[in-house]
C-alpha positions, 0 to 999 in steps of 0.5 A, a space after each residue: 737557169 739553162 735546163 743542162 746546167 747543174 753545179 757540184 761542190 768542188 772536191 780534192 779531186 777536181 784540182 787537175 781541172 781547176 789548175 786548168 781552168 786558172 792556167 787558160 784563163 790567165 795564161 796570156 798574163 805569162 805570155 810575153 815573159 821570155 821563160 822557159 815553159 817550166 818556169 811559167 807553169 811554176 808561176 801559175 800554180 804559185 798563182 792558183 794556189 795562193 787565189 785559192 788559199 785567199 778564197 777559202 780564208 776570206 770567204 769561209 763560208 762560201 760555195 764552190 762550185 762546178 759548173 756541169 753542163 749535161 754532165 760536163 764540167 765547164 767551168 766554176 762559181 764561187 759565191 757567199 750567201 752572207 748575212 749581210 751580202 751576197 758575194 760573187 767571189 769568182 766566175 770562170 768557164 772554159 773559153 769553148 763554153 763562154 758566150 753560150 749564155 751559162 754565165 748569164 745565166 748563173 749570174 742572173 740567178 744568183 741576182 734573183 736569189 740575193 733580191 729574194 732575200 734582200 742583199 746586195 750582190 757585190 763582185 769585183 772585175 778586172 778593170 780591161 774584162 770584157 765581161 764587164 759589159 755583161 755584168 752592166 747589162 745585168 744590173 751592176 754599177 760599179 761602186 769602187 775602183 783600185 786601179 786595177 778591179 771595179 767593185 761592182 754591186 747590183 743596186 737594190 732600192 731596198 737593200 
């Protein structure tokens, strides 16, 4: 891992940076609606809250986590280390901090970790982002697709 990365579980207190994060990176999905600015940050909490809500009901026993770098809260991961799988429920960095090499990083790590134990490592990504091309790079195939998300999994011989 990058020396100056570190996570920290999230806390009730991080909920003005999270709903930030979610807005940036979903912003332009509001961009070509013709209201008021208002209204569009109305649809974006409804969004985030409900994306939180289905994160924590779905995945009980998972992690969420800051990601700081030195110190500086760059973005977010959501994983579950389950018995059966590793799931790599959400990844997000601030667009300043993308392409820095933290999300290799971390995801890399999270690879080595489910290998160690001998999971598969399952993730869905939107079908048009483009950090499908980083998650091939690093191992992923996908294995499922709704028509709007891959499934993607990092096959294991051993798995």
């Amino acid at each position: 891992m990058i020396e100056s990365i570190t996570l920290r579980p999230i806390r009730a207190d991080d909920d003005i940076f999270l709903f930030g994060l979610f807005s940036n990176a979903h912003e332009q999905d509001f961009a070509l609606l013709d209201l008021p600015e208002e209204q569009k940050t109305a649809m974006l909490r409804m969004q985030f809250d409900a994306q939180q809500l289905q994160y924590h009901e779905r995945y009980p026993r998972g992690n969420f986590d800051l990601v700081l770098k030195a110190e500086k809260t760059v973005g977010i991961i959501y994983t579950q280390r389950g018995p059966e799988e590793f799931v790599l429920i959400d990844i997000v960095l601030l667009p300043e901090f993308r392409n820095e090499g933290i999300g290799r990083a971390l995801v890399a790590e999270l690879i080595r970790q489910a290998q160690d134990e001998q999971k598969a490592l399952t993730a869905h990504v939107r079908k048009n982002n483009s950090a499908w091309r980083l998650w091939q790079r690093l191992g992923f195939e996908a294995v499922g697709d709704d028509g709007v998300y891959l499934q993607i999994r990092v096959p294991f011989d051993d798995v």
